[in-house]
Phi, psi and omega in degrees: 000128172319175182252136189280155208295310190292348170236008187293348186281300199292322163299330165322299204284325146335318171300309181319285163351278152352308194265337161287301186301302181299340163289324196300331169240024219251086175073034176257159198253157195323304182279029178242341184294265219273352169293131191213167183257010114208225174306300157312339206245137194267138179247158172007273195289353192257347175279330152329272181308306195283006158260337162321306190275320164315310176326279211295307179289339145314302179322296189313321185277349151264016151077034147225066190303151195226177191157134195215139192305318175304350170334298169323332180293355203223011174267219199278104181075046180250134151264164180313156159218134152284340171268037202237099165330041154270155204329155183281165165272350178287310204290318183303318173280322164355294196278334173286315193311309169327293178276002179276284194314290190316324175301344202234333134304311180283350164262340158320307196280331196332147180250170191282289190316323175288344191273358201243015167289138164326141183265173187284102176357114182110336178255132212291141144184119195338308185238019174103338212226178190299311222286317168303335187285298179307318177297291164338281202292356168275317188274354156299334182294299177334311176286323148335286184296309198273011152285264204323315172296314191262343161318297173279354171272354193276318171284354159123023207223152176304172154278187208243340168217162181102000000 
């Protein structure tokens, strides 16, 4: 089933998306994964996972939940912990593929009425309704992936488009 008209920009931009981030780590080594360029600043995987979990909370708010125990490390306003169990970097990429693919079922199935529910309080979204939610979370994602994209060229590595 087509992706309905009103969200058709923002499943572009996930597909895109998806395939930009995964280049962005794309032969890099466990310890290039943990690296950041400073104190402040978030490295790969955790940028990973917090796009894993924006993923994954989409999904809940289009009535297909998704979810991995590590999830919590990577939600909204979660900071690095350096004493924090996370994910290998192989199971994050793992879990973005995973959720990449549901995500793009699930803007498949979307319906104009679900997209036209109201969105959940607290959360941006342009006219109020899930399809503005979708739209948000495509441009955080967006912003993400290009965090990951200046990672990897910040480690010495080619860039991811061009």
């Amino acid at each position: 089933m087509p992706v309905p008209t009103q969200i058709a920009y923002a499943a572009y931009n996930y597909q895109l998306n998806a395939g930009l981030l995964k280049k962005s780590f794309d032969g890099l080594t466990p310890e290039e994964w943990l690296r950041r360029p400073s104190e402040s600043s978030n490295h790969l995987l955790w940028i990973v996972g917090h796009v894993v979990w924006a993923r994954g909370a989409l999904l809940g708010f289009l009535g297909s939940p998704w979810s991995t125990p590590w999830l919590p490390l990577f939600a909204r306003g979660a900071k690095l912990d350096p004493s924090a169990a996370y994910p290998t970097p192989q199971q994050a990429a793992l879990a973005l593929e995973d959720v990449s693919a549901r995500l793009t079922a699930a803007l498949e199935a979307a319906t104009e009425e679900s997209l036209s529910q109201p969105s959940p309080e607290r959360i941006p979204s342009a006219d109020g309704k899930i399809a503005g939610l979708v739209d948000f979370l495509s441009f955080h994602d967006s912003y993400h992936v290009g965090q990951a994209a200046y990672l990897r060229c910040w480690l010495g590595h080619d860039g991811v488009a061009g």
